[in-house]
LUMLO-117154 format. One line per field, with one value per residue (C-alpha): residue number from 1; x, y, z. Coordinates in pm, 1 decimal. Example, Ala and Ser with C-alpha at 12.3 -4.5 7.8 and 13.67 -1.06 7.14 Angstrom:
% LUMLO-117154
num 1, 2;
X 1230.0, 1367.0;
Y -450.0, -106.0;
Z 780.0, 714.0;
END
This chain:
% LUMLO-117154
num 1, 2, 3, 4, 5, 6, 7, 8, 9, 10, 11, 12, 13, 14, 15, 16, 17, 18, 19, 20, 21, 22, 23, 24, 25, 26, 27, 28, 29, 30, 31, 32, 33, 34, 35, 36, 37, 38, 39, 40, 41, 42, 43, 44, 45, 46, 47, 48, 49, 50, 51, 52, 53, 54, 55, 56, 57, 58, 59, 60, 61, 62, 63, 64, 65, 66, 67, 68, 69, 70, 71, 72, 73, 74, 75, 76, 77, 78, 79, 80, 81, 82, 83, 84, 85, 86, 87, 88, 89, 90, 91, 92, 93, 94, 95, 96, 97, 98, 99, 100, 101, 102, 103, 104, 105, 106, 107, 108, 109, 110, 111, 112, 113, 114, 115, 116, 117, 118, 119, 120, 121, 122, 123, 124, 125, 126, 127, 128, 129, 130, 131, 132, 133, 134, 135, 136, 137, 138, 139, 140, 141, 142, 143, 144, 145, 146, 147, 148, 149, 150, 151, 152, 153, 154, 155, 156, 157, 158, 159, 160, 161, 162, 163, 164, 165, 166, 167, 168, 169, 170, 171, 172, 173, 174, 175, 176, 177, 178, 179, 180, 181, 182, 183, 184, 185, 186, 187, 188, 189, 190, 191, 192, 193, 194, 195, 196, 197, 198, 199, 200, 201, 202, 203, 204, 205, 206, 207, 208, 209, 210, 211, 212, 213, 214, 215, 216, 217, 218, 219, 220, 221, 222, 223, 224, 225, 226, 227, 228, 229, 230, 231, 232, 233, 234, 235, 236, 237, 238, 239, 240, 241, 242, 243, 244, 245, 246, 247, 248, 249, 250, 251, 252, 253, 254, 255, 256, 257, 258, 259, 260, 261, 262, 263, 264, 265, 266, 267, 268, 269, 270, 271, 272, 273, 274, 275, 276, 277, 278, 279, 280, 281, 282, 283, 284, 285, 286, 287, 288, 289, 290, 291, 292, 293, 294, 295, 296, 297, 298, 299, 300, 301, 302, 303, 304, 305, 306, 307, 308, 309, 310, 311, 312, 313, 314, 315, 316, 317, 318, 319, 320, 321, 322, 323, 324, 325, 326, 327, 328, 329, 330, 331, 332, 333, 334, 335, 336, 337, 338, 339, 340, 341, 342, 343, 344, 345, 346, 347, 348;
X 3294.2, 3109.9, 3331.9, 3099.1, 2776.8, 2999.1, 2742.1, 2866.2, 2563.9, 2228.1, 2025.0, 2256.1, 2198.7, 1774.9, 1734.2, 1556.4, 1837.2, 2151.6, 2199.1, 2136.6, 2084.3, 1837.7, 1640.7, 1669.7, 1554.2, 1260.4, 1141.9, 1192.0, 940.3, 702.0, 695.2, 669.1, 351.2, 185.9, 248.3, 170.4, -197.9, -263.2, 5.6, -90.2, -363.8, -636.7, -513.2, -218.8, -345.7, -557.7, -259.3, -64.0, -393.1, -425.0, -24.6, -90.0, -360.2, -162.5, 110.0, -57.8, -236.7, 114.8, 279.0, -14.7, 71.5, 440.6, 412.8, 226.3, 428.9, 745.9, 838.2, 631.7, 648.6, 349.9, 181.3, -134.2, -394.9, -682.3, -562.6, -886.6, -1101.2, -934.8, -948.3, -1345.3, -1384.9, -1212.2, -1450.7, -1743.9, -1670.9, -1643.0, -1895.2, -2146.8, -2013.7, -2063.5, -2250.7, -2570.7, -2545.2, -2410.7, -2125.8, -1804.0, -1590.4, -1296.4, -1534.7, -1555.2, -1219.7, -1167.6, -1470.2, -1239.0, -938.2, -1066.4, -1327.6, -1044.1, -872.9, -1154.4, -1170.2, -797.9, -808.1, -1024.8, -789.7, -494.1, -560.9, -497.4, -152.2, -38.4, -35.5, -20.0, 231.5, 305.6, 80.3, -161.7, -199.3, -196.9, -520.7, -655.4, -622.0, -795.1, -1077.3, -1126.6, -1116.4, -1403.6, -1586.9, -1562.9, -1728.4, -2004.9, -2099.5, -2111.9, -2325.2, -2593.7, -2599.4, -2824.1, -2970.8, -2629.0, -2424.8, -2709.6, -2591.1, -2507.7, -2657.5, -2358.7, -2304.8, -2265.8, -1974.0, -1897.2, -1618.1, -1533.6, -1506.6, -1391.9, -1224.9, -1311.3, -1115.4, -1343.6, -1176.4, -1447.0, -1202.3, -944.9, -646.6, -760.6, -859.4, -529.6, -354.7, -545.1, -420.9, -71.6, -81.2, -212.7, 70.2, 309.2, 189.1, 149.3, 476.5, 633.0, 451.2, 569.8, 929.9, 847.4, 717.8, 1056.2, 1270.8, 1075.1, 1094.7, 773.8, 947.4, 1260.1, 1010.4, 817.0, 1158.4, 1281.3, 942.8, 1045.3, 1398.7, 1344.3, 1031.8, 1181.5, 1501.5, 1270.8, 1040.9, 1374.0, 1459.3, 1124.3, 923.1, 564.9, 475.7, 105.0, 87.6, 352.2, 133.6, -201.3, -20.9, 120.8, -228.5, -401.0, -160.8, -147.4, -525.5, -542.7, -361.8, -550.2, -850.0, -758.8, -604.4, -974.3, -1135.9, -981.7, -1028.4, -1411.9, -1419.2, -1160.5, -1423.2, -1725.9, -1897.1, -1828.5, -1962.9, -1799.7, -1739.2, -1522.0, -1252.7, -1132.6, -903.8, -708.7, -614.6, -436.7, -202.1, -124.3, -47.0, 175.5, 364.1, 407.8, 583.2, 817.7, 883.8, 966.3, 1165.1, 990.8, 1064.0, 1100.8, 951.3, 1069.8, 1061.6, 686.7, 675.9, 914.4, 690.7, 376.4, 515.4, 588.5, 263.6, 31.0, 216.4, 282.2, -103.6, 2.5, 289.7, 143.6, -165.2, 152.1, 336.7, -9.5, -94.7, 197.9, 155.3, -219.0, -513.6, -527.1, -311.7, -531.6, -849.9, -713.3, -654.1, -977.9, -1151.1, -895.2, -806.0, -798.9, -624.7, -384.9, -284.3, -270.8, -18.5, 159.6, 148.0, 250.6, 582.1, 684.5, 663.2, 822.4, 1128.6, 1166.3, 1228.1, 1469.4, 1701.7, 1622.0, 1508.4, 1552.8, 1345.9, 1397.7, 1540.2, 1823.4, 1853.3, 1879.5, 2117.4, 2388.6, 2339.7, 2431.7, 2652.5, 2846.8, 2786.6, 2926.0, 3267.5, 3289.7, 3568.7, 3654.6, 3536.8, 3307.3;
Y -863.7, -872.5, -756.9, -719.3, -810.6, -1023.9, -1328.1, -1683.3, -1855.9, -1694.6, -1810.8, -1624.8, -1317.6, -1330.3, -1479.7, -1269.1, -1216.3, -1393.9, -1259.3, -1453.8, -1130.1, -1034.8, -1344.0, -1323.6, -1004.2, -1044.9, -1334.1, -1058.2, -870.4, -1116.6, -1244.2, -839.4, -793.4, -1107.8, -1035.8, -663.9, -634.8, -807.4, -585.9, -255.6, -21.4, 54.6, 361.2, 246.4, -104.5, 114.9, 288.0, -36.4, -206.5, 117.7, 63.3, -292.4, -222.4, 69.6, -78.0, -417.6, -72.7, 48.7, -296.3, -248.8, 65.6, 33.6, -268.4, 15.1, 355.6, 191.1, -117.9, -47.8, 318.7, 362.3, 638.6, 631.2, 860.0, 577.6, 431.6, 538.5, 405.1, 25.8, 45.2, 121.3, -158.1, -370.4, -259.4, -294.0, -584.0, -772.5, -577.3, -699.6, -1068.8, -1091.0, -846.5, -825.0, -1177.0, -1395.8, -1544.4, -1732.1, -1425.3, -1587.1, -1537.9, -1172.2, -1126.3, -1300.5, -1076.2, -752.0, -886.4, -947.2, -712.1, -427.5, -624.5, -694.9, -324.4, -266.1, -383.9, -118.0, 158.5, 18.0, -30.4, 338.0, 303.8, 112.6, 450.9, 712.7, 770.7, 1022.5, 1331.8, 1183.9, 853.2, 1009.2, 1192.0, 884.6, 710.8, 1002.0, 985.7, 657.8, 683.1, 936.7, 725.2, 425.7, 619.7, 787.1, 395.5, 284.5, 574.9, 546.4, 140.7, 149.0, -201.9, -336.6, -84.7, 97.6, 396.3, 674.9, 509.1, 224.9, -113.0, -202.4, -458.5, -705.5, -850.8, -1201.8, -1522.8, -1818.0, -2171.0, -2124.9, -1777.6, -1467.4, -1180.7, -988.3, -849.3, -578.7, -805.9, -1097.1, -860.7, -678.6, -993.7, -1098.9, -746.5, -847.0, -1210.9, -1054.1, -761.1, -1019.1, -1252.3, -948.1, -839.1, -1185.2, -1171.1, -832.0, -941.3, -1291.7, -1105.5, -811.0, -1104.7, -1320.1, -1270.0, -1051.1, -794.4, -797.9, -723.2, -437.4, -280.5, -269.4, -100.8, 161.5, 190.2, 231.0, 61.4, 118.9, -107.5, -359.5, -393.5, -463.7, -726.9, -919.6, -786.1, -751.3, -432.9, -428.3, -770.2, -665.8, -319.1, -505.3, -753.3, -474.5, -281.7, -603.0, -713.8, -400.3, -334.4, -727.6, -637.7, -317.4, -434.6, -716.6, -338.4, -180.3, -497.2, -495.0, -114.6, -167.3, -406.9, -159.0, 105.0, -93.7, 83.9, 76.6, 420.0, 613.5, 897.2, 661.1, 650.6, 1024.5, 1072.2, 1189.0, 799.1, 841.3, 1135.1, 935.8, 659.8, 836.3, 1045.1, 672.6, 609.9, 857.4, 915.5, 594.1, 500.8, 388.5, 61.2, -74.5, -302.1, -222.7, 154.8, 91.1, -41.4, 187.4, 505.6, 397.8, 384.0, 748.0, 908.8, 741.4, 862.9, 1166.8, 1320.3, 1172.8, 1398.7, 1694.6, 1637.5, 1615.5, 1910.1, 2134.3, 2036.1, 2179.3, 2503.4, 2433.9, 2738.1, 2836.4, 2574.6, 2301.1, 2385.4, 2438.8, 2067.9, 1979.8, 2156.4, 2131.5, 1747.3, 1630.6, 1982.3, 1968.8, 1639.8, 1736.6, 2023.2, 1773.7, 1545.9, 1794.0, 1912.7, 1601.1, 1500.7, 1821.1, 1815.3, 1460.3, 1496.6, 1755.5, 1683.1, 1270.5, 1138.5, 797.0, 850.8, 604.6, 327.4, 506.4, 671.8, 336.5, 205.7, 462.9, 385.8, 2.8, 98.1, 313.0, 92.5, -201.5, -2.6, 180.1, 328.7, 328.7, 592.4, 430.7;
Z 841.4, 558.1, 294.0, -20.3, -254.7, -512.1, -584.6, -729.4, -863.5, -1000.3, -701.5, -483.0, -699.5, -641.6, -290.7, -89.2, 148.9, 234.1, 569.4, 909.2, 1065.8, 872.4, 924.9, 1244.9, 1292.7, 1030.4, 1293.1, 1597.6, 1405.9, 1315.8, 1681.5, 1781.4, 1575.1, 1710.4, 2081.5, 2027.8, 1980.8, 2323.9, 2554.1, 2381.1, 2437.4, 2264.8, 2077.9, 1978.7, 1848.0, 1610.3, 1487.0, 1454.7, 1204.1, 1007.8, 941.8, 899.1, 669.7, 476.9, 439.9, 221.3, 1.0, -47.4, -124.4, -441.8, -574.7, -541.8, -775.1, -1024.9, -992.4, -800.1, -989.7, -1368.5, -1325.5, -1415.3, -1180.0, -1063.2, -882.9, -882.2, -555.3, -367.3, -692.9, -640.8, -254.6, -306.4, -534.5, -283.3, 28.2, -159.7, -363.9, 9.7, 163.4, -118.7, -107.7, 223.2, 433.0, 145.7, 22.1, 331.0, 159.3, 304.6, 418.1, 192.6, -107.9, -6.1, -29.9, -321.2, -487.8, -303.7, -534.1, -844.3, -910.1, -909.4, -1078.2, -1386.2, -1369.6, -1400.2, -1707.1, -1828.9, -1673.6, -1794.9, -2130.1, -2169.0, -2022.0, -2342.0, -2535.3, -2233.2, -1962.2, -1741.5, -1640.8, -1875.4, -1740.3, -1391.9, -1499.5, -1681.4, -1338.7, -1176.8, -1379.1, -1307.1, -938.4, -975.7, -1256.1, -966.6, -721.8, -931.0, -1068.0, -705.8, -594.2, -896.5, -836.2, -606.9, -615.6, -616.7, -352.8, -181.9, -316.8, -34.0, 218.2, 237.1, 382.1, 730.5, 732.4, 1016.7, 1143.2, 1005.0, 1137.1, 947.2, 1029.3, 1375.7, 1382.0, 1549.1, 1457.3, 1598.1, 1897.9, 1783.4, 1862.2, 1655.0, 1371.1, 1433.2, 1364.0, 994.3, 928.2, 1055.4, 821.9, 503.3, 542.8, 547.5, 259.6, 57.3, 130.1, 94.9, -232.7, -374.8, -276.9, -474.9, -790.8, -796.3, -779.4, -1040.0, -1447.1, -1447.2, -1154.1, -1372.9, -1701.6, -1450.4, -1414.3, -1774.3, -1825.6, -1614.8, -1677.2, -2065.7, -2244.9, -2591.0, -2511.8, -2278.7, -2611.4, -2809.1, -2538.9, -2612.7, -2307.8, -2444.5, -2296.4, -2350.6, -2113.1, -1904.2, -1790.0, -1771.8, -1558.7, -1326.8, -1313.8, -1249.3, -1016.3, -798.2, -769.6, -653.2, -381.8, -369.2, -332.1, -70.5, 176.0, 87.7, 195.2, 577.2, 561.6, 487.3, 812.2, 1022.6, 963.1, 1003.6, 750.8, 368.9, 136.5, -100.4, 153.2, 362.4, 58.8, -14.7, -316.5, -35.7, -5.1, -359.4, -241.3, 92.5, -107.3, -336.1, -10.0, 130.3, -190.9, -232.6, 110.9, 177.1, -146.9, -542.9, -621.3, -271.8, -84.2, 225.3, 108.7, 141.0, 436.3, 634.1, 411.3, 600.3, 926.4, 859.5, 657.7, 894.2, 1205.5, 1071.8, 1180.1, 1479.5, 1540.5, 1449.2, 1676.8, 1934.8, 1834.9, 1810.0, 2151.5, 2329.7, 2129.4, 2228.3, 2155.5, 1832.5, 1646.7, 1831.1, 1763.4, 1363.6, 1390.4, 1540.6, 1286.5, 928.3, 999.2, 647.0, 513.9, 779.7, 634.9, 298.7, 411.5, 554.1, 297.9, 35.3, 247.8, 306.4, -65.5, -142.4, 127.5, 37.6, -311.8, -277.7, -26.6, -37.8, -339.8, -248.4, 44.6, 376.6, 220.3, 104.8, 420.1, 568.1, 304.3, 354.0, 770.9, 687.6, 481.1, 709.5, 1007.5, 808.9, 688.7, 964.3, 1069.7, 629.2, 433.3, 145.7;
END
């Protein structure tokens, strides 16, 4: 039995895990997600890419508001940028699909730089509305571009097809939604574990004492904004091609709350708090749609009619229950289940 987390060397103390079993069952996953798109149906491959997808946009912002602490309401802005900054690349101009997602990573992250610079004096509420602004700013630039974006009218975006890859069919595209989920996540876990995670942490814990330990906080928060709406943009990208169809409509603000419910329903400053956060806000419509249709009338036709305030309801309780009886959201959950399952039948 594993007895404890005591670590000998300082390689032991940032390896990603030390655990057999969890290798093991990190390869029972990756196998699961590569065999699943072909023996599901349809409806439930489209919930597994929109997780897929969600879950690289939520990998982003947790490097922002969960590891810097700096939070942000501009998800929707940077996932915008990304869509359009492929759809451009590629769809208007004919350009290798890799350039277009290239183009969906930096150009949020070029404009990051702009938003952030405000976060070297602001934080909190104000830097929340800062990041608002932006988001709106983003889409009212987009929508007066016209020669650039097409304005309202929007670009039709195809699925790509590169090295000899079509990912025109939903199971191939399914599966580039399944590998950049897992570089991005093998990424984020790369960067917490690195000197700039440990310098996005001390940020959060207490900038005054990370300035007095050298960290250069101005860098250090242009690095995380930049950083985050990289990875951003990449999750608007494959959203642009999920939906076929890239205008500023397609990317609600609601994207920002969903994105902050994923956060701290799942657990700030975790990786796999993201991931396991997803998996719940983007089901969640899904269970409602479930538990209205056994109450049926009324309730059903509210849901056929409300959609996106029905999820903001549901977003908002969620947030709301979560912070009060689970602040650590799922991950903590899951800690104190390991934890008990590993002392069990000790108290701990």
């Amino acid at each position: 039995m594993r007895s404890g987390d005591f670590k000998e060397t300082y390689a032991d103390l940032i390896v990603l895990s030390d655990s057999r079993l969890v290798w093991a069952w990190a390869g029972v996953l990756v196998v699961a997600l590569v065999v699943a798109p072909f023996v599901v149906n349809a409806y439930v491959l489209s919930l597994l890419t929109l997780v897929l997808i969600t879950v690289t946009g939520a990998l982003g912002l947790n490097l922002l508001t969960g590891l810097t602490g700096l939070i942000s309401l501009g998800h929707a802005g940077f996932l915008l940028l990304g869509a359009y900054g492929y759809a451009i690349v590629v769809a208007k101009h004919n350009l290798h699909p890799l350039l277009g997602f290239l183009a969906a990573g930096v150009a949020p992250a070029l404009f990051a730089i702009v938003v952030g610079l405000p976060s070297l004096r602001l934080r909190g509420l104000y830097l929340a509305i800062t990041t608002l602004a932006f988001s709106y700013i983003i889409s009212d630039l987009i929508l007066e571009a016209k020669s650039i974006t097409d304005g309202a009218r929007g670009i039709t975006v195809q699925r790509p097809e590169f090295f000899g890859l079509d990912f025109s069919s939903d199971p191939s595209f399914a599966l580039l939604c399944a590998f950049v989920a897992a570089v991005a996540l093998f990424a984020c876990l790369n960067i917490q574990r690195s000197r700039i995670g440990r310098a996005f942490m001390a940020i959060r814990d207490n900038d005054i004492a990370a300035r007095t330990m050298g960290v250069n906080l101005q860098a250090f928060k242009l690095y995380a904004f930049m950083t985050s709406a990289f990875i951003t943009g990449i999750a608007g990208a494959l959203m642009g091609i999920y939906l076929s169809f890239v205008s500023v409509e397609g990317f609600p603000f609601l994207f920002s709350i969903e994105a902050l419910a994923i956060l701290i329903v799942g657990g700030l400053g975790s990786a796999l708090g993201a991931v396991l956060g997803t998996v719940f806000i983007v089901l969640l419509p899904e269970a409602i749609r479930i538990l209205f249709s056994w109450f049926g009338g009324a309730l059903e036709s509210l849901l056929s009619t409300g959609v996106h305030e029905v999820k903001s309801i549901a977003y908002g309780v969620a947030i709301i229950l979560f912070l009060r009886f689970e602040p650590r959201g799922l991950v903590g959950v899951w800690r104190d289940a390991k934890r008990l399952w590993t002392h069990w039948p000790l108290k701990y």
